[in-house]
Structures are given as C-alpha cells and as structure tokens.
N, C-alpha and C positions, 0 to 999 in steps of 0.2 A: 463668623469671621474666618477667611481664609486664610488657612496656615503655608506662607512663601517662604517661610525662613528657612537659610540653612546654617550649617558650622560655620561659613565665613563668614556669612552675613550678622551672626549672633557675635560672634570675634568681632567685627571692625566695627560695630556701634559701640564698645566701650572705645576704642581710639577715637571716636567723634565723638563721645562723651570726656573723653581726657582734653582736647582738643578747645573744645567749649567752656569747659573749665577754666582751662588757660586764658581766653579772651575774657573771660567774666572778668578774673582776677586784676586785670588792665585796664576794662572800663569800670568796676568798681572802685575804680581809685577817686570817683568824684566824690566819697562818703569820706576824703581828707581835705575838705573843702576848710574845716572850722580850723585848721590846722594853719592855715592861710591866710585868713580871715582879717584877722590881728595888723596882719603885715599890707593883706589891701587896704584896710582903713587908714593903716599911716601914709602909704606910699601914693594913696591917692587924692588924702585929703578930704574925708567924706564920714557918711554918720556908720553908724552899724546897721540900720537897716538897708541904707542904700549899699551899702556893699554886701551884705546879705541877699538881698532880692538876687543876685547873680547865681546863686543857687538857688532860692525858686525856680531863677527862668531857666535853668538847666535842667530840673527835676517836670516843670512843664512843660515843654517842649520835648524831651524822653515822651511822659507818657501822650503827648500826641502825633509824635512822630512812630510809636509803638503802631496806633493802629495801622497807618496805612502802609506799614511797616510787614505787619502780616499779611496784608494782600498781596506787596511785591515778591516778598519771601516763596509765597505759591505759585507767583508767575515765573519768574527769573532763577528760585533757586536758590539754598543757605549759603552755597560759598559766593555767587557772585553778589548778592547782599551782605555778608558779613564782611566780604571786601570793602564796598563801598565805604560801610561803616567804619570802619580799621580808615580810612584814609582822609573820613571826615574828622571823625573823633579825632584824628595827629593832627593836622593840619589845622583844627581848629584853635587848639593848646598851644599848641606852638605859634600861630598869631597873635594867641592872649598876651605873648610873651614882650610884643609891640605896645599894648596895650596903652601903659600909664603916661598919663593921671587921666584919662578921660575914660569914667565907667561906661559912658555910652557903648563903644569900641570895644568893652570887658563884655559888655551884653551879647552882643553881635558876634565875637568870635566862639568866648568860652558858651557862654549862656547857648545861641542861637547853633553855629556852626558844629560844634561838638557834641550839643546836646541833641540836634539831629542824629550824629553819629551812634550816639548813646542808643536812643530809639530803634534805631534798625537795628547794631548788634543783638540789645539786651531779645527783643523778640524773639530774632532768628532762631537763638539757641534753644529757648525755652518751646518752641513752635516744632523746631525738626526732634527735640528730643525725646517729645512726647511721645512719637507717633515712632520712634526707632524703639520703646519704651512699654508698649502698652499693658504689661506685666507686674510693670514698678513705678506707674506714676505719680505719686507723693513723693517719693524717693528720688527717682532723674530728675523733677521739677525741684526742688529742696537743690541737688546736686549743681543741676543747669546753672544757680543763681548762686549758689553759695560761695561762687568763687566772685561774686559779683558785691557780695558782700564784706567779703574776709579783703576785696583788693586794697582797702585803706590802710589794712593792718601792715602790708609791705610798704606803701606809698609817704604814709604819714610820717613816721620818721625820717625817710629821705627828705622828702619838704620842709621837715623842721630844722636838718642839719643845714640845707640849700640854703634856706631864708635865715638862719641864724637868731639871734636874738633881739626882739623889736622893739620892747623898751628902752636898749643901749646902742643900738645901733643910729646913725645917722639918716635922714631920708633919701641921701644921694647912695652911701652901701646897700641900705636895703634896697632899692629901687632896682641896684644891680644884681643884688642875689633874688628878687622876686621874678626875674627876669632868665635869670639862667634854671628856677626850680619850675616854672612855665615850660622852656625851651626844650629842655631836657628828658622832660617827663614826656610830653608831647613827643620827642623821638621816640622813646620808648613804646609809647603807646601805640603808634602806628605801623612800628616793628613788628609787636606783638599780636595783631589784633592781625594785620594780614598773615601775616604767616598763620594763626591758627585757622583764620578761614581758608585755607587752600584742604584742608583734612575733611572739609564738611560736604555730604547729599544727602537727598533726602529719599526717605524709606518708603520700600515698595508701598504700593497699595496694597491695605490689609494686612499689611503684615503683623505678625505674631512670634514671637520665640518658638525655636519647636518644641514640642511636647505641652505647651502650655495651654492651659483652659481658663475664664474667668473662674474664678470662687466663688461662691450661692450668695455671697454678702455683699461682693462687688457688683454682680449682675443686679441685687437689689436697688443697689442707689443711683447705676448709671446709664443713662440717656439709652433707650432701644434704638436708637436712631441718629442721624446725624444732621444739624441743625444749620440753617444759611443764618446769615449775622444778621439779616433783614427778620426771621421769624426769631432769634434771640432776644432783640433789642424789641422784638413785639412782647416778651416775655416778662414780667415780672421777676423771677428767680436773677435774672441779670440784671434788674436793680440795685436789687438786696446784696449782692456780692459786690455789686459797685459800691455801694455804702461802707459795707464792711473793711473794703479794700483802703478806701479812704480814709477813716477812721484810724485805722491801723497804722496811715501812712502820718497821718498828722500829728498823733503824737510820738511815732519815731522820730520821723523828719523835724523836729521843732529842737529835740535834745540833739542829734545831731548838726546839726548845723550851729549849735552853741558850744558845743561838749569842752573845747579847750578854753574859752572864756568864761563857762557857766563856772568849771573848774576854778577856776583863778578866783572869779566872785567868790565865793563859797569857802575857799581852805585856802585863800591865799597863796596857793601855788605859782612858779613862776611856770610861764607860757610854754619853754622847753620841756618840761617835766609834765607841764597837762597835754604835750601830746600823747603822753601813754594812754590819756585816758582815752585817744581818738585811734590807738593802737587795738586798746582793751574792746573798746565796743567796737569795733570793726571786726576784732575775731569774732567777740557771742554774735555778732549781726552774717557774720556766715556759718556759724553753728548752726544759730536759729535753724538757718534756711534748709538744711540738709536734716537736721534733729526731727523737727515740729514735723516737715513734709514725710519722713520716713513713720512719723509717729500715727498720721491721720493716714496712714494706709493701714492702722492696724485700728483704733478709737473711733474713726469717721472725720471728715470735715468738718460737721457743727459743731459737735464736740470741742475740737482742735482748736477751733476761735474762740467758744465761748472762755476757754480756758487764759487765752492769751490777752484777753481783755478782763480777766479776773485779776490774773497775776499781774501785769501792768497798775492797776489802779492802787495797789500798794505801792510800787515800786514810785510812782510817781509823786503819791502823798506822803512818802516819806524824805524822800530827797533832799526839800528843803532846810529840813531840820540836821543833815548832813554837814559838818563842817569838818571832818578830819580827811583828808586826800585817801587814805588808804579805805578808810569805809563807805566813800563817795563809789570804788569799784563796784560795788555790792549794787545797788540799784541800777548803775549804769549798764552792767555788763546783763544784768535781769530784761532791761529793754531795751538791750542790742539784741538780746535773744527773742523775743518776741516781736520784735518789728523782725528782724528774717522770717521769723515764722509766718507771719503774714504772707511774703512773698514766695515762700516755698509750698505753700499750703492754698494758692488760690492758682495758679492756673490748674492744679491736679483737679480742684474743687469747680471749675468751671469747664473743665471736659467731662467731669461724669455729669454736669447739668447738659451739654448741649455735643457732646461728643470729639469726635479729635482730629475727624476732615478738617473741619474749619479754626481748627482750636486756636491757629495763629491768628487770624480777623479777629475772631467773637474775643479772644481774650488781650486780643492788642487793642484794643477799641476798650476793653475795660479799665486798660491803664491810663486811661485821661483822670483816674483817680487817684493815680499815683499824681499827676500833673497837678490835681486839687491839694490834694495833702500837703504836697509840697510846695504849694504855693502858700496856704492857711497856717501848716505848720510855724515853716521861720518868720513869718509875720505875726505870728501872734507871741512867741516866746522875745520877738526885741521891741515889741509895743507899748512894752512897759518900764519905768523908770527912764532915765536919760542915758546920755552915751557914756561917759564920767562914770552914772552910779545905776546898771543897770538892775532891773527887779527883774529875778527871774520865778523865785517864789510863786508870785501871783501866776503868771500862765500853767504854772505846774499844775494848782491847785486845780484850774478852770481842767486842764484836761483830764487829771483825774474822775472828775464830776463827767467828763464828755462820755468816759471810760464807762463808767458806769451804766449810764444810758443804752450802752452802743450793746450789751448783753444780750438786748432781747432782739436782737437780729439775728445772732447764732440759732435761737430757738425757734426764731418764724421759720429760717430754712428747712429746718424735720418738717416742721408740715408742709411746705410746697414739696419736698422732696417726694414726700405720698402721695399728695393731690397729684402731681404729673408724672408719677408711676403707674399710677393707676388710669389717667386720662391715654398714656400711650400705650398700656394695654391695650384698651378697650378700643383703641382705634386700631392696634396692629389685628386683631380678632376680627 
C-alpha cells in the first residue's frame, strides 16, 4: 500500500470523523421511534402493528437505499451525498408532520422519503471513514455509527416532552403536539445533517497514516486484494455476514421498536418514564457500537459475534421474568450493547473480507439485512397477544432460541476466512 499521508492529511480526518459523528447522532434519532409509537396509534386510530410497520419501512428502505447509496457516494462524492441525505431525511420528518390520521402519507413521507435519506447518510460515513482509517477499522467503523446509535438518547426525551402525555391527553392536544415533535425535529435534522456534510472528501487513493504498517495478524485475516461487488455477491463469505447482520438486527430491532410499551406491559410504568428506557438503550446501542468495534480489532471478528449472540440469548430469556422498572435496565441496556455491536463490527468485518476500494457498494448492498431484520424484527414482537393485552414474552422466547442457532455462523467464518487466505495466496503466487 502506498503511503500519501501527510500531518495535515492525518489532522483533518479526525475533523471528518467528528463531523460524521455529528450527522450520525441526527439520523440516529429514528431508534426514538417506540417513544412515539403510543402517541401514533391514538392520534391515528390504528392497531400497533399498523403503526409499527412505519418503522419497518424506515429501517427497510435504509438498508436498500444503503446499497445504491455506496455507488453514488464513489461517483459524486461524501459531501454532496451526505447533503442530499441531510435534505431528504428534513424534509421528510417535517412532511410526516402533515401526516394524520392517514398512515398511508406516515409511510410515504417518514417511512419512504426520510428513510431514503437515512440510507445515503448512514453509508456515506461509514464508506469514506474506512478508507480515511485504514489503521483503526473496528474502531472508526464502531465510531462512524455510534453516534448513529446514541442519537435516540438526545432525541427521545425531546419527543416525549413535545408529545406529552398519551393516556390523558385528548386526541385533538395530542394530534397537536405529535405534530409540532415531527416539525421540529425534522428542522433540526436537516440543519444538522447539512451542515455536517459540508466537512466531508474522500481520502486519497491508498492512502495510509504515515509511519503505519499492517500487523502480521491483520495482514492474516484481510483480503490481499480488492474485490468488485459482482465477484463478492459471487462469494459465499458475503452470505454468512449477510445472515449474521440480520440476525443481529432482528433481535435488536424487535426490542427497540417496543422498548417504551414492552416497558409499561411489564412493570407497569407510565409511558413518560419508560422513555428512559428508550434513552438507556439508545446510549448502550452507541456504546455497543464504538466498544465491540474497537474490541474485534484486538479478539477478531468471529470471535466478536460469536460472543454477542451468547450474551444476547441470556439477556433475552430473561427479560420476561422481569417485572421491577429499575431491573428491566439490566437486560435492556445488555441488548442495546450488542445490537451496536453488530453494527460496529461488520463493516470493519466485511473489508478485511473483500477489501476497502469498494467497501461502500459491497457493504451497502449488505445492509438489505438490516432492511430484513428490521422488517422480521417489529413484526414479530407485536404478533402476538392483542392491542389491549399485548404478549411480548413469547417473541422473546422465540428469538432467544433464533439466538442460539445463529452461533455457528460466527464459527463457519474461521474456516472460510483460511480457505480464502490461502485460495488468494495461491493465486497471488
């Protein structure tokens, strides 16, 4: 690898990494979604899964606007893509704000319009940080998202003061305040998200910190070469990380998108107070992200999962035996942290499989998993019981058991990881 870096060059990639940060933190505000939730189903008149599906189609639409998201990003560039994004992402929220009572129009603007937005940003970052990074990828990728993770933790209490309280409020107040916590957030957002992408290019070809060398144990596990998304997607290993990814996202995504309801079910809390719980896992959900990734640059990537889907299947089978609020933190904040980790820990895991030229295509293309997850996830945690008396118990149980299963995928990737170390030897020879 050629070494271009210089002192300024090595300086102004933590300001485009601070920078990124910032945008994360604004488009992660969609993980304050359950925070809301409460307040669409009154205001709209509708079940809890039809008002839930709007975060499916937000979380799918992300990951399929991710891939072709990494394409643009290589043509046109981080800042005028992370623009665009910053002005769909506002623009969309702030329509939402028109919205009620027809979820259709809820789909279309927040779901469709913003969730576009989502898509492009969430990439961009994760795409140029790599490559301005190639020294500390676990770490800037963990870093990239983890403001992407923790945005709930600012947003959710703003939403829950905006929309006020649901069960005393009338459907003409709240309808008003669900309306002004849309509008507002939505300017916020688009304030934010542009102004950070005005700080953002993308790094030389090649480039390197100076002074820096791979380590004998990174060069072990990553890619001699660098891979087109047509020879990835011929690849098995980008399977296995699509599974993973998914798996990861389905049983995040399914707690999240219930957390301030699952809350109230369970310990009787009133809906102002179970937003901490959407505050709590929004910080471990950007811990995770920045922990786990700094951690598999030192343990490995298989490792790293395997671990995260150990620790999860606890946290999940115990939950429902949970009824005191204050010990309800305990689990939740366990699988805030590991669902971040998931996503701090797979684009770094998916360039040392196929490398880091392409790494925004081949791993925005992998995020149609997050799209899966997140559609599987919140459908399966309100599919059971009624709207009245929802059962959230049973999906627990089921994805603990999924949890389970999902172990021996961390383990397949050791071996392809050798089989296609040794295959691109033998061909680089």
């Amino acid at each position: 690898m050629s070494n271009v870096a210089t002192s300024t060059s090595t300086s102004n990639r933590w300001i485009i990494a601070i920078a990124a940060f910032a945008m994360q933190l604004a488009l992660g505000a969609v993980y304050a979604w359950s925070t809301m939730l409460p307040a669409v189903i009154k205001v709209y008149g509708t079940s809890r899964p039809v008002a839930n599906a709007n975060f499916s189609i937000i979380l799918a639409v992300l990951g399929i606007t991710a891939g072709f998201g990494g394409y643009l990003n290589s043509r046109f560039g981080p800042r005028v893509i992370a623009t665009v994004a910053g002005i769909l992402y506002g623009i969309g929220t702030i329509l939402s704000s028109f919205a009620a009572p027809n979820p259709i129009i809820l789909y279309i603007t927040d779901g469709l319009i913003a969730g576009v937005g989502l898509g492009l940003g969430y990439i961009v970052a994760i795409a140029m940080l790599l490559k301005w990074f190639p020294d500390r990828r676990g770490f800037i990728a963990g870093l990239a998202v983890a403001g992407f993770g923790g945005g709930a933790a600012i947003t959710a209490p703003i939403a829950a003061a905006l929309i006020g309280s649901v069960a005393n409020l009338p459907v003409a107040t709240l309808t008003n305040n669900l309306h002004n916590a849309f509008l507002f957030l939505g300017i916020a957002y688009l304030v934010i998200v542009v102004i950070s992408a005005q700080f953002f290019r993308t790094a030389p070809d090649g480039y390197a910190p100076a002074g820096w060398t791979p380590s004998v144990k990174s060069q072990e596990t990553r890619a001699t070469r660098d891979y087109t998304l047509k020879e990835a997607l011929s690849s098995p290993r980008w399977y296995v990380l699509w599974f993973i990814l998914a798996l990861n996202v389905t049983a995040g995504a399914a707690l999240i998108s219930v957390a301030s309801p699952l809350a109230t079910a369970f310990t009787n809390t009133a809906a102002v107070a179970a937003a901490t719980l959407v505050t709590t896992l929004s910080i471990f959900n950007g811990i995770g992200r920045l922990f786990w990734g700094w951690l598999s640059d030192a343990i490995g990537r298989p490792f790293t999962f395997l671990s995260l889907f150990v620790i999860q299947i606890f946290a999940f089978a115990v939950t429902p035996f949970i009824h005191s609020f204050a010990l309800l933190f305990i689990p939740v904040a366990i699988i805030g942290l590991c669902y971040g980790g998931g996503f701090g820990t797979m684009p770094a895991f998916a360039t040392d499989f196929f490398g880091a030229k392409n790494s925004g295509v081949i791993y925005g293309t992998m995020l149609t998993a997050w799209s899966a997850g997140g559609i599987v996830g919140p459908l399966l945690i309100t599919s059971f019981g009624t709207t009245t008396a929802p059962d959230y118990a049973t999906p627990l149980y089921i994805i603990a058991v999924m949890l389970v299963v999902s172990c021996a995928l961390p383990f397949y990737t050791r071996i392809l990881i050798k089989r296609y170390r040794v295959a691109e030897v033998s061909t680089a020879s």
